[in-house]
Backbone bond lengths (Angstrom), bond angles and torsions (degrees), N, CA, C in turn:
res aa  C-N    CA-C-N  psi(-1)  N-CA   C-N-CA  omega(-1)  CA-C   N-CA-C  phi
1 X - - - 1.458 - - 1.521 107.41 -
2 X 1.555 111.20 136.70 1.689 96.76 -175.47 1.843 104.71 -90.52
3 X 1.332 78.84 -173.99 1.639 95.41 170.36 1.644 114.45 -56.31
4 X 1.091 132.28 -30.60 1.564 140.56 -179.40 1.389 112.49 -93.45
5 X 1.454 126.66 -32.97 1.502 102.30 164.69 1.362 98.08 -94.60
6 X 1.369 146.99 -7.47 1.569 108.08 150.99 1.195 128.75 -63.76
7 X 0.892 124.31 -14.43 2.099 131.74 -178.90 1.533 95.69 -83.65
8 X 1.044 122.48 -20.43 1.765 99.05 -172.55 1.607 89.50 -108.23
9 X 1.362 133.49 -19.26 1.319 138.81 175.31 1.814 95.11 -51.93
10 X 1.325 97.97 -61.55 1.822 105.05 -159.78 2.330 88.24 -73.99
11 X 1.231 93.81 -19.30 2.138 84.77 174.29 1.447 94.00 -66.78
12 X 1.052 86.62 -55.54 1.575 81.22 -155.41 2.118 128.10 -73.14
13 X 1.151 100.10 -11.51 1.799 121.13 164.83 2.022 94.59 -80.35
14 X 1.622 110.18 -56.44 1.704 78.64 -167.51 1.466 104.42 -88.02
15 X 1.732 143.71 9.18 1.391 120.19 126.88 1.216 133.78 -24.37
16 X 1.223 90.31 -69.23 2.170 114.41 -164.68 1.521 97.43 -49.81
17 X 1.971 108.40 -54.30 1.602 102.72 -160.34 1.720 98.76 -83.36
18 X 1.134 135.59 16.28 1.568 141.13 -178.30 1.415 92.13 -105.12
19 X 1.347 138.98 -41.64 0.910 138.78 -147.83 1.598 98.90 -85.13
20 X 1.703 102.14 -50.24 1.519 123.85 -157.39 2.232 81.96 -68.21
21 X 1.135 96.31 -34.85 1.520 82.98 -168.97 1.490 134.34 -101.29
22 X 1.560 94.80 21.37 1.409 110.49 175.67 1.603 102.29 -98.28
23 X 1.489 114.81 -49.73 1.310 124.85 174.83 1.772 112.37 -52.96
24 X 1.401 123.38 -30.07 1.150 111.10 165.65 1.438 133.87 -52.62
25 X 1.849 84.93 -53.27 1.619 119.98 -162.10 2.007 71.71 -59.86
26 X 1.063 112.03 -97.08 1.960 105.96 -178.42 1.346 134.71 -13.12
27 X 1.140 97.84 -26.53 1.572 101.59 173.96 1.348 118.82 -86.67
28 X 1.524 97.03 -38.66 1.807 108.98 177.04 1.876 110.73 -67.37
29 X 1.287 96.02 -26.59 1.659 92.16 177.63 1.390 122.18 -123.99
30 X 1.892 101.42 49.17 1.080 119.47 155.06 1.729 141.73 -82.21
31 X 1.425 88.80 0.49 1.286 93.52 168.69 1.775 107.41 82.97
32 X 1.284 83.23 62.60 1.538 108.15 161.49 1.336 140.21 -95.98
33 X 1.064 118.08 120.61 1.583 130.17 -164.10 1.563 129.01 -27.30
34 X 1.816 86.05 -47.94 1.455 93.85 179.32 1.607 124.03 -80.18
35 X 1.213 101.27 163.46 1.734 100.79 -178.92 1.596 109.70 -113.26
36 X 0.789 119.84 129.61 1.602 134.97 175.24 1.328 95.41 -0.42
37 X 1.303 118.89 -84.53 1.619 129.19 175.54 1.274 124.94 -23.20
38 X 1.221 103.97 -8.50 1.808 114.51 171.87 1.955 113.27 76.93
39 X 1.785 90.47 13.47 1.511 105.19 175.32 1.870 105.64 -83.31
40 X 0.999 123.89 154.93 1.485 122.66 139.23 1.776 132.99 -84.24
41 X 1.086 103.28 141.13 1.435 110.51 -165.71 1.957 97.14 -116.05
42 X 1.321 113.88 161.42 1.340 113.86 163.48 1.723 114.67 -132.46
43 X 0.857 83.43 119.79 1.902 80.99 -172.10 1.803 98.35 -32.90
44 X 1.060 96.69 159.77 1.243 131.45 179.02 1.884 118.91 -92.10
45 X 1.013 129.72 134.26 1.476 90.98 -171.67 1.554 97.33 -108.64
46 X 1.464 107.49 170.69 1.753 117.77 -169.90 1.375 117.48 -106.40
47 X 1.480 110.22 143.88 1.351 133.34 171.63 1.596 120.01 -100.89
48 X 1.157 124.73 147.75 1.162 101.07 179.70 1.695 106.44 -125.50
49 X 1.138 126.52 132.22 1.149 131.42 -167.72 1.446 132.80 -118.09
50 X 1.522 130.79 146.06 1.295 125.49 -136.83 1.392 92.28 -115.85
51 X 0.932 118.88 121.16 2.078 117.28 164.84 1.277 130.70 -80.79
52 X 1.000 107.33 115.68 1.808 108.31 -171.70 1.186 96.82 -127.82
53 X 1.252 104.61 126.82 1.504 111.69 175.49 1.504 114.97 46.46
54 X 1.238 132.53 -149.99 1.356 138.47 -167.47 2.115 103.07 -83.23
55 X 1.033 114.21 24.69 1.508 122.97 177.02 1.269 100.36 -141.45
56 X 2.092 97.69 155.12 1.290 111.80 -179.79 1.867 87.21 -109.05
57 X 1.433 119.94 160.43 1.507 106.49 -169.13 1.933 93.55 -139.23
58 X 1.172 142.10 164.71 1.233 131.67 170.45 1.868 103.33 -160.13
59 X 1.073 84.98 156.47 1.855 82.08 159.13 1.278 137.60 -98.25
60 X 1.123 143.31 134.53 1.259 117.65 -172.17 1.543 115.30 -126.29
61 X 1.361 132.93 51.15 1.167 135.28 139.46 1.405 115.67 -83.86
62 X 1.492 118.93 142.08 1.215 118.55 165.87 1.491 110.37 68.48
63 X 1.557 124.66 8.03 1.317 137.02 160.67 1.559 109.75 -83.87
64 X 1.341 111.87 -178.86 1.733 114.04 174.20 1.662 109.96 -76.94
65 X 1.135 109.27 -16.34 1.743 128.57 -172.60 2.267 89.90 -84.96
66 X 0.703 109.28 -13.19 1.773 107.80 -174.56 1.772 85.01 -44.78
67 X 1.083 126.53 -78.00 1.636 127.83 -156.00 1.522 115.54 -80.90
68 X 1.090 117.64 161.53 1.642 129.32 -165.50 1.441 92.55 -87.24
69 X 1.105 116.92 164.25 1.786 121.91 -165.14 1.470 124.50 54.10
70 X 1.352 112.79 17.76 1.632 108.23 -159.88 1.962 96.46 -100.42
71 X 1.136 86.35 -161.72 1.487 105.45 171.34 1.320 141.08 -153.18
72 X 1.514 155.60 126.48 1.385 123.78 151.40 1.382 127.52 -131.55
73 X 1.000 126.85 -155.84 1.809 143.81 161.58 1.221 111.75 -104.75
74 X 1.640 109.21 107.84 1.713 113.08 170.95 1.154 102.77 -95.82
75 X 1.554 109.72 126.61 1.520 107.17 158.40 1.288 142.57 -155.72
76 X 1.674 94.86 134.68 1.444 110.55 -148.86 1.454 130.80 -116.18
77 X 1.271 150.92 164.48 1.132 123.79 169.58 1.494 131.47 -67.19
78 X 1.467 106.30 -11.42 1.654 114.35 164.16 1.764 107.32 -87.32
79 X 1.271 107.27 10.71 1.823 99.68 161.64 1.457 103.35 142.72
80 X 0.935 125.34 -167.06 1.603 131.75 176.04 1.975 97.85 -131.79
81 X 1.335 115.24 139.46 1.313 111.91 179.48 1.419 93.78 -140.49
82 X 1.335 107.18 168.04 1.892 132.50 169.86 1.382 103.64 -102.50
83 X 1.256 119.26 112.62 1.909 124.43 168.73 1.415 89.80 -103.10
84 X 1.527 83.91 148.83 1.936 109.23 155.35 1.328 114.01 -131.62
85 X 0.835 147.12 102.82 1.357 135.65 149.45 1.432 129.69 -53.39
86 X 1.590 117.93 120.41 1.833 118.55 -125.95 2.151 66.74 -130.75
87 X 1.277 134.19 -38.08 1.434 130.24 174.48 1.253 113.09 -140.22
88 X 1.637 109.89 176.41 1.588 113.38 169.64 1.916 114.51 -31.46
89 X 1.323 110.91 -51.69 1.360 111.97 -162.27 1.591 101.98 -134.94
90 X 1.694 125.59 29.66 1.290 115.70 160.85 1.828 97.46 -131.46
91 X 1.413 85.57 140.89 1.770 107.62 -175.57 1.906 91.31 -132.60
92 X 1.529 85.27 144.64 1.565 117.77 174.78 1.911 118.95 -85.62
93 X 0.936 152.77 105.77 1.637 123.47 -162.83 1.805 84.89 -129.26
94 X 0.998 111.42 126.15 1.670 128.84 -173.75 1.690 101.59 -139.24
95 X 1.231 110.72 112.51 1.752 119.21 156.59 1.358 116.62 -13.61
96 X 1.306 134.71 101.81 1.020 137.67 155.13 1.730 133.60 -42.27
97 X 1.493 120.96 -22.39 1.732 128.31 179.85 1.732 81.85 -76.36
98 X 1.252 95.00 163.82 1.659 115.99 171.94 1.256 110.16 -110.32
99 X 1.417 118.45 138.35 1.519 124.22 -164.95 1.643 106.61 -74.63
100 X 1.043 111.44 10.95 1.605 103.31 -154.38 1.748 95.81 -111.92
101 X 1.096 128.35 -32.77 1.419 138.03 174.32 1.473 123.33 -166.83
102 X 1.554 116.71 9.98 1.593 122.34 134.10 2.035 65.89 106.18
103 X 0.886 144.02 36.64 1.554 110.81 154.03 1.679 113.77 -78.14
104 X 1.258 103.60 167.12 1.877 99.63 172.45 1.490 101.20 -106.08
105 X 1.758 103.45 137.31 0.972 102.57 -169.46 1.480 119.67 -105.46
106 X 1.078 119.00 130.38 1.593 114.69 -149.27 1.910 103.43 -124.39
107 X 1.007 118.26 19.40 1.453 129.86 163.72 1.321 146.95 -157.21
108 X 1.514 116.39 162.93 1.562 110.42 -146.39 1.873 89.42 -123.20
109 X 1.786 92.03 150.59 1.435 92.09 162.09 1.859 101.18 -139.67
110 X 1.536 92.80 114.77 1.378 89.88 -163.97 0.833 116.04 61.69
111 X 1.967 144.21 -139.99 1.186 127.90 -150.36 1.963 87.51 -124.22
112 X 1.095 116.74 36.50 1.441 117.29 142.58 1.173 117.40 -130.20
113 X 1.554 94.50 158.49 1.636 106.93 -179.18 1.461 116.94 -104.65
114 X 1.517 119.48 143.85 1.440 137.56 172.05 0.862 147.77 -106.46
115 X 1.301 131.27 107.97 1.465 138.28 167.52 1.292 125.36 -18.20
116 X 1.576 125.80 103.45 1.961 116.45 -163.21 1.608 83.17 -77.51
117 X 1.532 135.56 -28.78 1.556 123.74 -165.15 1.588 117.08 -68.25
118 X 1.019 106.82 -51.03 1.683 120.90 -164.95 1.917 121.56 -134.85
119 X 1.365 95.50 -6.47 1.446 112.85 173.95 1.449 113.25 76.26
120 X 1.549 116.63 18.20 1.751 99.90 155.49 0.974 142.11 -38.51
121 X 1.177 131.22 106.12 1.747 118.63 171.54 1.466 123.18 -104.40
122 X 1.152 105.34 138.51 1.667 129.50 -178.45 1.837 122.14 -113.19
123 X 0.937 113.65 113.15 1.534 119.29 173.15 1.669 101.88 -41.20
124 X 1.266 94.28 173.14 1.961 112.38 170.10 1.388 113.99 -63.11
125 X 1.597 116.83 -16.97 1.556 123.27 171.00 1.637 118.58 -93.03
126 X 1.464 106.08 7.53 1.516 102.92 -157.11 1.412 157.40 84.79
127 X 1.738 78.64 -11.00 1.769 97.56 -168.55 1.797 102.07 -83.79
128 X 1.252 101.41 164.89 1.658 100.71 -161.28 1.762 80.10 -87.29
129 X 1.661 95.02 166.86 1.188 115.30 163.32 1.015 133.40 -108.34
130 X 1.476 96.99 -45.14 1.630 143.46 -146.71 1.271 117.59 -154.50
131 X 1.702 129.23 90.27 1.122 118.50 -168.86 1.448 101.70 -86.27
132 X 1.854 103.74 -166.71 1.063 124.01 54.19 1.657 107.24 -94.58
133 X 1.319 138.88 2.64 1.068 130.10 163.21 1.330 140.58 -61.60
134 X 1.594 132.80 120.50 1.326 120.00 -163.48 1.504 119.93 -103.11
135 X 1.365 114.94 -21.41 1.118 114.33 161.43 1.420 130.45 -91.42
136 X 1.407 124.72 172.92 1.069 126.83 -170.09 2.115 116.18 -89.22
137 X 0.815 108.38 169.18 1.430 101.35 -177.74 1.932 102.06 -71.93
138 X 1.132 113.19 164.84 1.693 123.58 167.72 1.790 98.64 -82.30
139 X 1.336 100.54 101.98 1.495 103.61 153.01 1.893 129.75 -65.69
140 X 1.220 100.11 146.61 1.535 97.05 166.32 1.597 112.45 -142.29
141 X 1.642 118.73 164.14 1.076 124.68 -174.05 1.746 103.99 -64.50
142 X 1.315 105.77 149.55 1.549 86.17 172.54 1.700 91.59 -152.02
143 X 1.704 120.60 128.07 1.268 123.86 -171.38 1.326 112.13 -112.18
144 X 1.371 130.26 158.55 1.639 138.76 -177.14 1.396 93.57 -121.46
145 X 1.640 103.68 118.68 1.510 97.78 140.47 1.756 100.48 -167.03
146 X 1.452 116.19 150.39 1.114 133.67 -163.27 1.421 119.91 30.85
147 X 1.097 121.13 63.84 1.669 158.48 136.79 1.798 82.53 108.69
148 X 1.416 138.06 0.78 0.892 113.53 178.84 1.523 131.00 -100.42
149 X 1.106 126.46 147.14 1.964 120.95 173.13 1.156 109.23 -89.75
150 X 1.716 131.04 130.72 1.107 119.94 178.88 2.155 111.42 -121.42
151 X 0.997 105.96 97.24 1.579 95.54 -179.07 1.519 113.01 -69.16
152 X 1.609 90.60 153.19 1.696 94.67 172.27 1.230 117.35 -118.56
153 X 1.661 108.23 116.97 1.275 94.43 -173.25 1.865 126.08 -82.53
């Protein structure tokens, strides 16, 4: 074999295995349900939220936050957070990154939320459940009034 079909031999193997391993790496971070932990998660659905001053603010009619027990992902340029709405006029607002290696965590199983990286789970207050995460999420104040939520950051 000469010198020239080995060079397109070794082109053409680290194509194929670049190729074979980009399509993985894509497939794996397509946004799959399950969480490491061998739990299922369901996305969460998103809000998008406006920063004014030292608060993130949103509306919540006709958002995923409309019903009591619900949940979502606000996200804003003053941060990304996890709301629950726990009554008519009390909401939960907990840091959305995960303490365990900073992923954002963007899904719920039942009324906790999960880590898509490593499968932390955190209650509606933030507190871990289920590591590998040991700390708890960063809480913030979060207020209702005239259909709006206003966090403080």
């Amino acid at each position: 074999m000469s010198d020239t079909d080995l060079l397109l031999s070794r082109r053409r193997f680290c194509a194929g295995a670049c190729s074979a391993g980009l399509a993985t790496l894509f497939t794996a971070c397509g946004g799959s349900s399950t969480s490491p932990s061998g739990g299922s998660a369901s996305p969460l659905g998103k809000i998008a939220g406006r920063l004014a001053g030292s608060t993130v603010q949103f509306n919540v009619g006709g958002s995923p936050l409309a019903t009591v027990g619900s949940a979502a992902l606000v996200e804003s340029t003053g941060g990304v957070f996890l709301v629950s709405r726990s009554s008519d006029s009390s909401f939960t607002a907990v840091e959305a990154v995960c303490t365990h290696e900073g992923c954002t965590i963007t899904g719920e199983a039942g009324t906790v939320y999960v880590c898509p990286c490593h499968g932390s789970r955190y209650d509606r207050g933030g507190h871990v459940i289920e590591g590998p995460a040991k700390a708890s999420l960063r809480q913030y104040t979060a207020a209702f009034a005239g259909d709006v939520v206003t966090i403080s950051l």
